[in-house]
BAFI-498022 format. One record per residue (C-alpha): z, y, x. Coordinates in steps of 0.1 Angstrom, whole numbers, padded with zeros to 4 digits. Example, Ala and Ser with C-alpha at 12.3 -4.5 7.8 and 13.67 -1.06 7.14 Angstrom:
{up:0078 | north:-0045 | east:0123}
{up:0071 | north:-0011 | east:0137}
REM end
This chain:
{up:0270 | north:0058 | east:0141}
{up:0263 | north:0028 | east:0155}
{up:0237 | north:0023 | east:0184}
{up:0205 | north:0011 | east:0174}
{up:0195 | north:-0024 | east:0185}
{up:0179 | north:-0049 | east:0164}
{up:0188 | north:-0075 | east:0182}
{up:0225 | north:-0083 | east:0179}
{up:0229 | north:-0123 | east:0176}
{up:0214 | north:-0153 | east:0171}
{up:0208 | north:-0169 | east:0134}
{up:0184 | north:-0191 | east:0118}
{up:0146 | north:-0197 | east:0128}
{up:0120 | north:-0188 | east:0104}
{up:0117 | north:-0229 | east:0095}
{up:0153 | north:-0238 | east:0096}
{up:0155 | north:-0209 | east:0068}
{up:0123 | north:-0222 | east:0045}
{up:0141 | north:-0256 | east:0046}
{up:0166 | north:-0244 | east:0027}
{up:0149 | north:-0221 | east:0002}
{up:0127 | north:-0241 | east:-0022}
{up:0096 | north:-0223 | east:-0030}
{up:0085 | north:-0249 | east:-0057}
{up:0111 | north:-0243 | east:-0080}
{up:0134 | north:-0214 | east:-0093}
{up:0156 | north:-0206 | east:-0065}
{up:0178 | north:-0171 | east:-0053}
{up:0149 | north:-0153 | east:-0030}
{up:0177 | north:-0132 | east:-0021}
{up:0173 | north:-0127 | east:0023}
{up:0197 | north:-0100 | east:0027}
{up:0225 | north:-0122 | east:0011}
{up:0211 | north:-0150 | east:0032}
{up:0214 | north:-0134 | east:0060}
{up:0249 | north:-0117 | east:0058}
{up:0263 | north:-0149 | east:0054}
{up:0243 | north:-0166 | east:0086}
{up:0244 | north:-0135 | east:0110}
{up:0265 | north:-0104 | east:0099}
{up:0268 | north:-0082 | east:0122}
{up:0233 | north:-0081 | east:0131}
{up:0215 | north:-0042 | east:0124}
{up:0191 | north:-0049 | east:0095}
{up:0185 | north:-0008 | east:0082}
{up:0185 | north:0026 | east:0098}
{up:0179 | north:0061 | east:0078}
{up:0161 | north:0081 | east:0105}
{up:0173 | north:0113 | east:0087}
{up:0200 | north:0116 | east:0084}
{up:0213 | north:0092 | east:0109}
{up:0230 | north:0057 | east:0095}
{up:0225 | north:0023 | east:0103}
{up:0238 | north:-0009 | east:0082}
{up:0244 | north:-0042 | east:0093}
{up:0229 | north:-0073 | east:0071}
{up:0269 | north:-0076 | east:0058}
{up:0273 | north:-0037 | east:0048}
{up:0235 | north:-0037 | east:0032}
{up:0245 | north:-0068 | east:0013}
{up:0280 | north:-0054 | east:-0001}
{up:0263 | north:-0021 | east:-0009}
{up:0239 | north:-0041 | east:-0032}
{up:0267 | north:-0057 | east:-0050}
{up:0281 | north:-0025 | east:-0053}
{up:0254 | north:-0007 | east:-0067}
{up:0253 | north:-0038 | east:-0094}
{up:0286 | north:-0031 | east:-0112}
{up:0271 | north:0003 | east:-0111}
{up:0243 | north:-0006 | east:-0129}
{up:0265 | north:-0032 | east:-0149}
{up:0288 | north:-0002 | east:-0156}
{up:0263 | north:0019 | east:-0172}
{up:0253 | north:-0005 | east:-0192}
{up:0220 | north:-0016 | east:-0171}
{up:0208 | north:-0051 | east:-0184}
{up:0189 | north:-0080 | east:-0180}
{up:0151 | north:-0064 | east:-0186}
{up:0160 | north:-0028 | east:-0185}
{up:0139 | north:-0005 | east:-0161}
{up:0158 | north:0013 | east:-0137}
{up:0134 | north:0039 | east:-0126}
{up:0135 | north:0060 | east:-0090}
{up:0120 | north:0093 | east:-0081}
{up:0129 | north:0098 | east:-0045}
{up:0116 | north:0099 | east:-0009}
{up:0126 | north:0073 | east:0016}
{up:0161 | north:0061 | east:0023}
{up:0182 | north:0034 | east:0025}
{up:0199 | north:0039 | east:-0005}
{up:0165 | north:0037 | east:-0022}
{up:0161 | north:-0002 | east:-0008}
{up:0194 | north:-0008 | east:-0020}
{up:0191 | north:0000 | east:-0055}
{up:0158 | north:-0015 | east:-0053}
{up:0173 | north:-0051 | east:-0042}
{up:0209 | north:-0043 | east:-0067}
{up:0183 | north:-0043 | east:-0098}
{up:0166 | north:-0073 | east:-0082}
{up:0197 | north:-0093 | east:-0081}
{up:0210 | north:-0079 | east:-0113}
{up:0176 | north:-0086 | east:-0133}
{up:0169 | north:-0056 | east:-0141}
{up:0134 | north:-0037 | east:-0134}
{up:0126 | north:-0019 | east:-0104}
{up:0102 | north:0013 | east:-0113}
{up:0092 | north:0034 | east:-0085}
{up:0075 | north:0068 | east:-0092}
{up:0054 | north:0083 | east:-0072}
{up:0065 | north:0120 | east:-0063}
{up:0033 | north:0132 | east:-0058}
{up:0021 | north:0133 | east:-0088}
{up:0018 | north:0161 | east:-0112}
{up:0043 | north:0167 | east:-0145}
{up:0022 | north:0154 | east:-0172}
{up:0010 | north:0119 | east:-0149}
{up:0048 | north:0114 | east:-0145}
{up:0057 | north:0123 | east:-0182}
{up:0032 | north:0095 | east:-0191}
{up:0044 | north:0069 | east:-0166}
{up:0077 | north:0076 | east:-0177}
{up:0067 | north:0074 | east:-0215}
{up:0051 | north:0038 | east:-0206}
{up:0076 | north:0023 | east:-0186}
{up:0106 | north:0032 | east:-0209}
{up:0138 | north:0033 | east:-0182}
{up:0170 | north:0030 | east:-0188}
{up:0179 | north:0047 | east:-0162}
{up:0159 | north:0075 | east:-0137}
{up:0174 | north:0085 | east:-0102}
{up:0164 | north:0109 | east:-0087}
{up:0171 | north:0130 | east:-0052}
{up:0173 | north:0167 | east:-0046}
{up:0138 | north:0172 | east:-0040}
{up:0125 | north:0161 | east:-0068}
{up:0153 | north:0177 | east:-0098}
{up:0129 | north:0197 | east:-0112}
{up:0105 | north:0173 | east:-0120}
{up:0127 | north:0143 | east:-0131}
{up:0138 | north:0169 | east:-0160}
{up:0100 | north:0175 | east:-0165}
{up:0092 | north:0142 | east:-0172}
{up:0120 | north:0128 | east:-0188}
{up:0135 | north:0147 | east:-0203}
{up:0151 | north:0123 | east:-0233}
{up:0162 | north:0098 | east:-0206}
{up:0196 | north:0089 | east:-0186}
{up:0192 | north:0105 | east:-0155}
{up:0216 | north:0097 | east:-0121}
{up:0210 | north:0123 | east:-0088}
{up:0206 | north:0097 | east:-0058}
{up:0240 | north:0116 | east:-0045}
{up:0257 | north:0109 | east:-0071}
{up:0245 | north:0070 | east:-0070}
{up:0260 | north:0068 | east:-0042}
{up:0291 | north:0083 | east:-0042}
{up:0296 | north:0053 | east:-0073}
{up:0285 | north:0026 | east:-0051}
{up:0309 | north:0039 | east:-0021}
{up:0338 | north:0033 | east:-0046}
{up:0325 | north:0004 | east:-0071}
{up:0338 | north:-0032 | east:-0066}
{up:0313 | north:-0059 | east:-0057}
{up:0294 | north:-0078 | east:-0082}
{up:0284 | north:-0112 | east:-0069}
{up:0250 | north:-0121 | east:-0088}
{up:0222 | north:-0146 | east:-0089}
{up:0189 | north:-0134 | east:-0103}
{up:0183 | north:-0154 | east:-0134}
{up:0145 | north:-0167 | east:-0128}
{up:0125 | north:-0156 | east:-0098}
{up:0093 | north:-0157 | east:-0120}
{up:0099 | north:-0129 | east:-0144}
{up:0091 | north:-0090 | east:-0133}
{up:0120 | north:-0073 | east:-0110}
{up:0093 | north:-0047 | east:-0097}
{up:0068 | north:-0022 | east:-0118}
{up:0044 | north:-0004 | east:-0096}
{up:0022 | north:0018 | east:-0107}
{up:-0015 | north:0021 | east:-0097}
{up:-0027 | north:0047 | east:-0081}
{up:-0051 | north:0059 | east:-0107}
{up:-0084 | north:0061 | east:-0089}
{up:-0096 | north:0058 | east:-0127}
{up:-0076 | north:0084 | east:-0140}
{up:-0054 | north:0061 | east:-0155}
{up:-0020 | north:0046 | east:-0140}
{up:-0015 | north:0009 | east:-0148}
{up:0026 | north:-0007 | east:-0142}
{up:0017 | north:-0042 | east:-0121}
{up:0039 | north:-0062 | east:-0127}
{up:0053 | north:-0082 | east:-0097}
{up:0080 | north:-0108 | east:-0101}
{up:0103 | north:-0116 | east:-0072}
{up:0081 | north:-0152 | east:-0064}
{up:0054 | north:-0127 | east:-0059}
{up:0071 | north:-0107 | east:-0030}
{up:0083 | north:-0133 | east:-0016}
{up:0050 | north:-0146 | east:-0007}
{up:0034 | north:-0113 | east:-0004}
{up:0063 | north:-0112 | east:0026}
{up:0054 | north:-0146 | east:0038}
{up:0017 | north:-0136 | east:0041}
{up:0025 | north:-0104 | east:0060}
{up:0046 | north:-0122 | east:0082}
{up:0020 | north:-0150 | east:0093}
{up:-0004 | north:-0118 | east:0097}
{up:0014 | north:-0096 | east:0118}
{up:0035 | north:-0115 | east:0138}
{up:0070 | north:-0099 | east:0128}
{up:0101 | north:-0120 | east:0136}
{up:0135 | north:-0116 | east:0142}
{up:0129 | north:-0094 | east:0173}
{up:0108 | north:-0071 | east:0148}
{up:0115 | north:-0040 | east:0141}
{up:0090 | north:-0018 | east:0114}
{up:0088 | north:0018 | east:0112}
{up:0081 | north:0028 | east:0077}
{up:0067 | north:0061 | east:0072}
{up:0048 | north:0049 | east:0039}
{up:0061 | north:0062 | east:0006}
{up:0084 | north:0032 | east:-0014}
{up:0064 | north:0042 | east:-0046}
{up:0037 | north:0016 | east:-0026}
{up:0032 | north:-0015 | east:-0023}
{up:0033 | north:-0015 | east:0013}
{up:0065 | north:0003 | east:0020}
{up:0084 | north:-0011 | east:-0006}
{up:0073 | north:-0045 | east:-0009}
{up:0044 | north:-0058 | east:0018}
{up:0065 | north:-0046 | east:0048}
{up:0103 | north:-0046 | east:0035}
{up:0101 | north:-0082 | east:0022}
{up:0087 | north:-0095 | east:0055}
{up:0116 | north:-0080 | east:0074}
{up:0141 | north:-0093 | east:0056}
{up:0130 | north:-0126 | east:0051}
{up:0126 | north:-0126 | east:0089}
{up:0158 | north:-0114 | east:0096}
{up:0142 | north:-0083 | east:0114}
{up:0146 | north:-0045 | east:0110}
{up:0133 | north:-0015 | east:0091}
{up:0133 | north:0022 | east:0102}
{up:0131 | north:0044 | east:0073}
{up:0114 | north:0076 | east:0076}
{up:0116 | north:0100 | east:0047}
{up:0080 | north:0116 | east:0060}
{up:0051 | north:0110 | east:0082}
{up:0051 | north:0136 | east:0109}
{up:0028 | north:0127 | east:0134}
{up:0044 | north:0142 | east:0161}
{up:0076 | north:0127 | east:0151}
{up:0058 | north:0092 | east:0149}
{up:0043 | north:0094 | east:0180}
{up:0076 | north:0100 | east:0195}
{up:0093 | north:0069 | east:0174}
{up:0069 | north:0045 | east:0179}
{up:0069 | north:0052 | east:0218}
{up:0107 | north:0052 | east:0225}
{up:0121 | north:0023 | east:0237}
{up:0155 | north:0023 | east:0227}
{up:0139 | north:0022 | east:0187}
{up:0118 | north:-0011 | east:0198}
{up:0089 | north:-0005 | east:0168}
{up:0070 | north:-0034 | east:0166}
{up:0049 | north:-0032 | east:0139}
{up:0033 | north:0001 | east:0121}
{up:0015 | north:0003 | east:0090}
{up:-0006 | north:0031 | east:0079}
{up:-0037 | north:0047 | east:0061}
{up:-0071 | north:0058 | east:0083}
{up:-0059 | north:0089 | east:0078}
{up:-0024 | north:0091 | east:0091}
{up:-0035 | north:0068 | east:0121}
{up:-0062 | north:0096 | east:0129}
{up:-0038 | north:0126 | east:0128}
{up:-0009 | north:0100 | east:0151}
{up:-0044 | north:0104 | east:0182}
{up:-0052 | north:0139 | east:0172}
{up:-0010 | north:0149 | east:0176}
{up:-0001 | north:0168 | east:0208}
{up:0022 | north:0137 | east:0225}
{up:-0003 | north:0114 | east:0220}
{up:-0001 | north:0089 | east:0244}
{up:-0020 | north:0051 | east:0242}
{up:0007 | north:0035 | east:0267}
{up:0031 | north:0046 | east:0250}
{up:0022 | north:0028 | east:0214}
{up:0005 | north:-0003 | east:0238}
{up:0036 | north:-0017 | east:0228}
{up:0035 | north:-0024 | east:0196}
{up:0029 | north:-0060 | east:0185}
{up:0008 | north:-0043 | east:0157}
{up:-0006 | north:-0011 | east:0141}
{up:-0021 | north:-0025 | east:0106}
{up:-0042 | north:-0003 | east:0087}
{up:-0051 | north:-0005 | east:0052}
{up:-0057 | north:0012 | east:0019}
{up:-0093 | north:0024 | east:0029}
{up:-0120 | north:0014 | east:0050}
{up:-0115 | north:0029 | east:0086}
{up:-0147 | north:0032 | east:0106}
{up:-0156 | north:0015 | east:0137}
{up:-0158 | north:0036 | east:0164}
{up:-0121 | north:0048 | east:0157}
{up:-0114 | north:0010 | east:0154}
{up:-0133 | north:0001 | east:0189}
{up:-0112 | north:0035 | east:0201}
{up:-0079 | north:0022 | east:0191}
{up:-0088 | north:-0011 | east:0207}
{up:-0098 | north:0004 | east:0244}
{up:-0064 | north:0020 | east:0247}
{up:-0048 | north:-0019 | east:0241}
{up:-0032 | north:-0010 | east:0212}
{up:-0035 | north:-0041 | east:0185}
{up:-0048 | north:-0023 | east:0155}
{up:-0061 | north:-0046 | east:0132}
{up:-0075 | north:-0037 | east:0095}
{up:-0061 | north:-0054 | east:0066}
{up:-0071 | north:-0061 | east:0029}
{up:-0043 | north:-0053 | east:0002}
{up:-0034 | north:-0038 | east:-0033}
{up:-0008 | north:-0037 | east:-0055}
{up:-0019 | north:-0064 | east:-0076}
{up:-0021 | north:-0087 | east:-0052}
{up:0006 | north:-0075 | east:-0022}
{up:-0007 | north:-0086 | east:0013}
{up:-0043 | north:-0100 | east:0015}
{up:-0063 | north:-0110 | east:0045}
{up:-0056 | north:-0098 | east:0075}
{up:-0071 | north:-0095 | east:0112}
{up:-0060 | north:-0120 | east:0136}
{up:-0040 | north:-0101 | east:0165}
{up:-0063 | north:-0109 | east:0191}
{up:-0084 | north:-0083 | east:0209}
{up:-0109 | north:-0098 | east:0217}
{up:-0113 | north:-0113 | east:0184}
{up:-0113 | north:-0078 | east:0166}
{up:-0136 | north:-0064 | east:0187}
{up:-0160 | north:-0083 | east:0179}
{up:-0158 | north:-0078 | east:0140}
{up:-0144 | north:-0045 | east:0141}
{up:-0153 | north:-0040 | east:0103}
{up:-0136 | north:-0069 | east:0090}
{up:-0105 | north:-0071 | east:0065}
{up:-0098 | north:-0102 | east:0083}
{up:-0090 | north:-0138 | east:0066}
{up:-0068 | north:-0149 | east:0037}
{up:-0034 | north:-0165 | east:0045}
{up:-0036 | north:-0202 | east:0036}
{up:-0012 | north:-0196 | east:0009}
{up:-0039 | north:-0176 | east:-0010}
{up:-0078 | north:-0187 | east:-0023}
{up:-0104 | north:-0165 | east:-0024}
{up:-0139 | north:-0161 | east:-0034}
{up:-0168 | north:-0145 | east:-0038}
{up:-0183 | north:-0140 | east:-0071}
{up:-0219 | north:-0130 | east:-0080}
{up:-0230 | north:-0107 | east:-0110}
{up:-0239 | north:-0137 | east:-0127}
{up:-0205 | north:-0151 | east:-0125}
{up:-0213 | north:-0179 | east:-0098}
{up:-0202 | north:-0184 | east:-0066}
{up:-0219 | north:-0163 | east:-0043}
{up:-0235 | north:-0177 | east:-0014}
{up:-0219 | north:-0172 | east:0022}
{up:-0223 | north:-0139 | east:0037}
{up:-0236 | north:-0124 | east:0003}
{up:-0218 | north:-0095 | east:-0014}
{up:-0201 | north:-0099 | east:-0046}
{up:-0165 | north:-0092 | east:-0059}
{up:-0139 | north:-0110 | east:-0042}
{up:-0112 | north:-0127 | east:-0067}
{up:-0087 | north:-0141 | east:-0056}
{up:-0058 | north:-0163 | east:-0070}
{up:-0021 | north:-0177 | east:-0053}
{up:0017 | north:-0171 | east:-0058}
{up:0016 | north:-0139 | east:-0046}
{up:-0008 | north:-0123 | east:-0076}
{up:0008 | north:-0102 | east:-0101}
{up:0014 | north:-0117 | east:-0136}
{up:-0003 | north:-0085 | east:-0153}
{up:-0002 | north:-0045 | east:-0163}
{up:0029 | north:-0035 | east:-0184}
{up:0022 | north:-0029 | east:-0224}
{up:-0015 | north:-0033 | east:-0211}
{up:-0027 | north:-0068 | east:-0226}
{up:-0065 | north:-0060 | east:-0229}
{up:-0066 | north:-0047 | east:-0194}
{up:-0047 | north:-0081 | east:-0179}
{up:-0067 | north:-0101 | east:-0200}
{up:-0100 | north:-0083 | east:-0185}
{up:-0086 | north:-0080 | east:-0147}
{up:-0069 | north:-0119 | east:-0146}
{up:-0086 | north:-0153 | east:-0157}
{up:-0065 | north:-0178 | east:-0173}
{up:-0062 | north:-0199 | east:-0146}
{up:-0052 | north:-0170 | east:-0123}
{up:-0078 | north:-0160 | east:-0107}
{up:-0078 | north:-0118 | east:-0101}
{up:-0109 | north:-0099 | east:-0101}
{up:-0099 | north:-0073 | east:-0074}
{up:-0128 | north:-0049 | east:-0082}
{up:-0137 | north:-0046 | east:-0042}
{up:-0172 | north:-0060 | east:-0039}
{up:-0176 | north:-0077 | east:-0001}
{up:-0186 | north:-0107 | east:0017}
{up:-0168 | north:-0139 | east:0036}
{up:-0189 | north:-0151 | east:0065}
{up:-0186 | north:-0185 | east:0076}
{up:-0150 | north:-0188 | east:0094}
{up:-0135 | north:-0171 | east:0061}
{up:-0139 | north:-0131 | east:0080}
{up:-0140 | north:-0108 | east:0047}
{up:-0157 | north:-0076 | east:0050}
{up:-0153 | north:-0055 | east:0025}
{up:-0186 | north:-0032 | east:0006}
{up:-0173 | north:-0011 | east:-0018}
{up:-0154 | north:-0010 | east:-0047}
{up:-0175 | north:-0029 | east:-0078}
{up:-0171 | north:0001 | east:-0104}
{up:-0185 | north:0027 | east:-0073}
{up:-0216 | north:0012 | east:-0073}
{up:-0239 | north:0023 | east:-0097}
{up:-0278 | north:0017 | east:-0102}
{up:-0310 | north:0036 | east:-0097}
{up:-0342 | north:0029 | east:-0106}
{up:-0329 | north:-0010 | east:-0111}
{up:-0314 | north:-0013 | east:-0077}
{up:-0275 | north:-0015 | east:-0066}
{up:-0265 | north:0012 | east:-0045}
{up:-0227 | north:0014 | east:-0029}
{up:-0218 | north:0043 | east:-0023}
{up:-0195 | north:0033 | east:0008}
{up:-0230 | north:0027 | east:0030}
{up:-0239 | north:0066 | east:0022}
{up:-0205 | north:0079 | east:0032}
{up:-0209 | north:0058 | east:0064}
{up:-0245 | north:0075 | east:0068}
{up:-0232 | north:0111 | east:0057}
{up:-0204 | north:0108 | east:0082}
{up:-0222 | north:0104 | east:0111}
{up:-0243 | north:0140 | east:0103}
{up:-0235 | north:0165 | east:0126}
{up:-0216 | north:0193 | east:0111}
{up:-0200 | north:0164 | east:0081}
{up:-0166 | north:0158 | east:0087}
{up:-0160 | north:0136 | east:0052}
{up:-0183 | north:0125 | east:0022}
{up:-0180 | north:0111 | east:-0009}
{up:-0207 | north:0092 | east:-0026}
{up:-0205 | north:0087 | east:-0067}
{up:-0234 | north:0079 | east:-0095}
{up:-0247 | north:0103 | east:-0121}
{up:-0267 | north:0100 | east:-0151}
{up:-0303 | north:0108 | east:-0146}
{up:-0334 | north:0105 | east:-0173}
{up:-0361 | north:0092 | east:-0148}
{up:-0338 | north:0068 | east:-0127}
{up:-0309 | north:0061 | east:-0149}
{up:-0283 | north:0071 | east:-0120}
{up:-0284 | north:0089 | east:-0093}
{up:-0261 | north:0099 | east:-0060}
{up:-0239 | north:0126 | east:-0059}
{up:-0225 | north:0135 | east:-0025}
{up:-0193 | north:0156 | east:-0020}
{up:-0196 | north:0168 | east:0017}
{up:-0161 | north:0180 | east:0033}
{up:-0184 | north:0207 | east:0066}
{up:-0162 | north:0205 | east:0099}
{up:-0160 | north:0238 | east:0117}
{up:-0189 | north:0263 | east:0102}
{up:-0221 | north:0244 | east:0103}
{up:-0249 | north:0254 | east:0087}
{up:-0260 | north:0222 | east:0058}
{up:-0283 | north:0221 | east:0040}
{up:-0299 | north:0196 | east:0010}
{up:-0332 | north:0195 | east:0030}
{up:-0306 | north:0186 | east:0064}
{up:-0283 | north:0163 | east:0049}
{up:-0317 | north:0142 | east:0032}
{up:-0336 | north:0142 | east:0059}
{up:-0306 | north:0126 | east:0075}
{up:-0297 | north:0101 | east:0050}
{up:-0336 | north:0091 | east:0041}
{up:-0346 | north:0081 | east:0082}
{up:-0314 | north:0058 | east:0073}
{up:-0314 | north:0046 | east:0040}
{up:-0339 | north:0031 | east:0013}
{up:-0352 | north:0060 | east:-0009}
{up:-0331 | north:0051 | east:-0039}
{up:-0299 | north:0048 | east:-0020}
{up:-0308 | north:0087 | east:-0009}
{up:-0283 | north:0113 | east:-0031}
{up:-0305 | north:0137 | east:-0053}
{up:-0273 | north:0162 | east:-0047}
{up:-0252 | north:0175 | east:-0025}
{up:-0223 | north:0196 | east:-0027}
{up:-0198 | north:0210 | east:-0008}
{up:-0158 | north:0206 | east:-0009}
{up:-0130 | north:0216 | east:0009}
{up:-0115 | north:0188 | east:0008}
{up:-0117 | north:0155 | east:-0010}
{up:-0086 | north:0143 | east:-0031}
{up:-0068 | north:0116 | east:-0026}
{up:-0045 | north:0088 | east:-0036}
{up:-0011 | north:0082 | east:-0018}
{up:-0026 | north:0053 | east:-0004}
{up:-0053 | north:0070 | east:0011}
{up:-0079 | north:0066 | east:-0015}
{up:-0106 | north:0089 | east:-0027}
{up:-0101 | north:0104 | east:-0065}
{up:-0134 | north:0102 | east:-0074}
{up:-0129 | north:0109 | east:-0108}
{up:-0113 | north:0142 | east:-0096}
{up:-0145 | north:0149 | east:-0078}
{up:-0166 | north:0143 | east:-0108}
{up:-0140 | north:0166 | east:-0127}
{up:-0147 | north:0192 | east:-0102}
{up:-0184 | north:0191 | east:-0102}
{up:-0186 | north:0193 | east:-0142}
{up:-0163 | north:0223 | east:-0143}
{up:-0184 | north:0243 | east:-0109}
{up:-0158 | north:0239 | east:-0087}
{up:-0178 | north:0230 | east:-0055}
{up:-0207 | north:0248 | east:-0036}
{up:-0240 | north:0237 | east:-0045}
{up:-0261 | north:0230 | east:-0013}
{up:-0292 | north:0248 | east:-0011}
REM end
């Protein structure tokens, strides 16, 4: 085991390296062969558990190992090579092997139950499916008529393969299939070609600061788009470092992110797992202080925990993002400057547009709500075996309708309102539900809520509140109202209330709401008196 350092020796700046990759034609995006060949021995990858570390020269000849694996079973130009594992290295390496072999990259999301894998698996078609220890059971579950490979066994091949130099055919066609998170109920493979990382890297970078004296501690799962392609793309491209964790533990993150000889830079998390890393015993703000940044995204989080965050002079700075699209806007790390707009998503990169688009299909003016669309390299070409659905989510000049309805002040701030199919209408006006969760949330006794519409015969919708109590408080319908009606117009007001023990929720962070409606239809939630 080597010891961990990310800085080793000097290579290329940032610039001298864009000079000589062309980003306006086909080209090899390929940064960890790049790299190897400028600065070798320096530490580019380091499995927390168990314990390994790889240079960018033994990350590189592990990928061309793991292509004649592929090659050797057959694995083609096109084929999906699917993955059903937690974090490791090994994971990243057959991620970038398929990349440079041109095959496609599928990663599954372990979470998920049997039958939303068996479908996934059924849509995506691989050639292939790895899988690790953990998850056996369930890669014989849900496929069952496929090739299947434990990750073990992977790579015990690559550890006595030959290397297979290759060069990625055309840096425009898919090398990655992600699968949305179904907030819907139903998962959609984006589609994300190697041009689209790449700038999806490039936009995280100019964010976030992270350069070759980065280092990122990735706790996210690689079935997302932030682990596996928002945060890993910037670091090698950069020349920097990833930690990769195979869990979040807050206790255990805490303690990473705080000891020096790991020098974290740069964190990325949900609202969620950044609450539990303050609530954790060893909590302590000077100890994080020095990271260059703690980006949060995949939900909204609130502003006093953001204004919190801030007074302990840690740089946490909210972010816009989906699959679709990879890294969006982004705070500017300045404290000052987030302090001030401690609700905003922050402001697009200049290698992407964005705009704001009324219900009537015009631009909507500055500082009024409408869906945000947005268009640039790094948007995804489409949903797999889903024409319809790209047809209705992308224009044919590229524009992406994102579905998140917000607003760009002057200065080109986004905040974000809630997402478009949320909102629903009663009695003729638009009510998002995000501004009644914010309302519900500060009730005492309301530790979570979650705001949908419901058919109603007088108003055509109404709200439907799904209230997660904290401790044993006595709520009420008549409480809860009262609350929400000296805060909100009367038609924003939910008719019901109900209580949950908790509310489900996405990998990402996101709220099932479809789950929830589920729920209520079949009784399985307290109706308030």
């Amino acid at each position: 085991m080597k010891d961990w350092t990310p800085l080793v020796e000097d290579g290329p700046t940032y610039s001298e390296l864009l000079e000589e990759i062309s980003v306006n034609n086909r080209t090899q995006m390929d940064f960890v062969a790049f790299h190897a060949a400028r600065q070798p021995r320096r530490l580019v990858a380091m499995d927390m558990r168990p314990l390994g570390a790889w240079t960018y020269a033994e990350l590189d000849d592990e990928i061309a190992r793991c292509v004649a694996v592929l090659a050797g079973r057959g694995i083609g130009r096109g084929d999906r090579v699917a993955v059903l594992a937690r974090n490791c290295v090994h994971l990243i390496v057959l991620h970038l092997a398929c990349s440079r072999h041109g095959a496609i990259f599928v990663a599954l999301n372990w979470r998920l139950a049997a039958a939303e894998l068996t479908e996934i698996v059924a849509d995506a078609a691989p050639s292939l499916l790895v899988f690790d220890d953990a998850s056996e059971s369930l890669a014989m579950t849900c496929a069952p008529d496929h090739s299947r490979l434990p990750m073990k066994d992977l790579r015990n091949a690559i550890a006595t393969a030959s290397p297979i130099d290759a060069a990625r055919a055309d840096d425009d066609v898919p090398s990655l299939l992600l699968y949305t998170s179904g907030t819907s109920g139903r998962s959609k493979g984006v589609m994300l070609s190697e041009r689209n990382a790449f700038f999806t890297g490039v936009n995280f970078a100019l964010a976030t600061q992270v350069d070759r004296q980065s280092a990122l501690l990735c706790d996210a799962p690689m079935f997302h788009v932030i682990a596996l392609v928002i945060g890993l793309r910037a670091v090698l491209q950069q020349g920097a470092a990833i930690l990769v964790s195979d869990g979040f533990e807050p206790v255990t993150t805490n303690m990473r992110i705080g000891d020096p000889s790991l020098a974290v830079t740069h964190y990325f998390c949900v609202p969620q797992m950044a609450a539990a890393l303050r609530a954790a015993k060893n909590f302590d703000a000077s100890r994080l202080a020095r990271l260059t940044a703690l980006v949060v995204g995949g939900a909204p989080m609130d502003q006093d925990s953001v204004l919190a965050w801030l007074d302990d002079g840690i740089m946490l700075a909210n972010g816009f993002g989906m699959t679709e699209i990879g890294a969006g806007a982004a705070m500017p790390l300045d404290l000052s400057i987030i302090r001030a707009r401690p609700m905003s998503a922050g402001v697009f990169p200049p290698t992407q547009q964005a705009r704001v688009v009324a219900p009537d299909g015009r631009e909507a003016p500055v500082g009024t709500p409408g869906e945000i669309w947005v268009k640039g390299p790094n948007v995804s070409g489409g949903y797999w075996n889903r024409p319809d659905e790209t047809a209705s989510a992308f224009t044919a000049d590229g524009w992406f309708k994102t579905g998140d309805i917000g607003f760009i002040e002057a200065g080109g701030y986004l905040t974000l309102v809630d997402r478009k199919k949320d909102m629903y209408i009663s009695g003729g006006e638009n009510v998002y539900p995000a501004e009644v969760e914010k309302v519900l949330k500060m009730c005492p006794g309301v530790a979570e809520a979650a705001v949908f519409g419901t058919a109603d015969p007088r108003w055509g919708e109404v709200g439907y509140a799904c209230v997660v109590p904290e401790g044993e408080p006595e709520l009420t319908s008549d409480k809860l109202r009262l609350f929400c009606t000296e805060r909100l117009a009367g038609y924003k007001v939910p008719k019901y209330f109900v209580l949950v023990n908790e509310l489900p929720r996405t990998g990402s962070g996101k709220v099932l709401k479809h789950v929830l409606r589920h729920q209520v239809a079949e009784g399985r939630t307290g109706l308030l008196a």
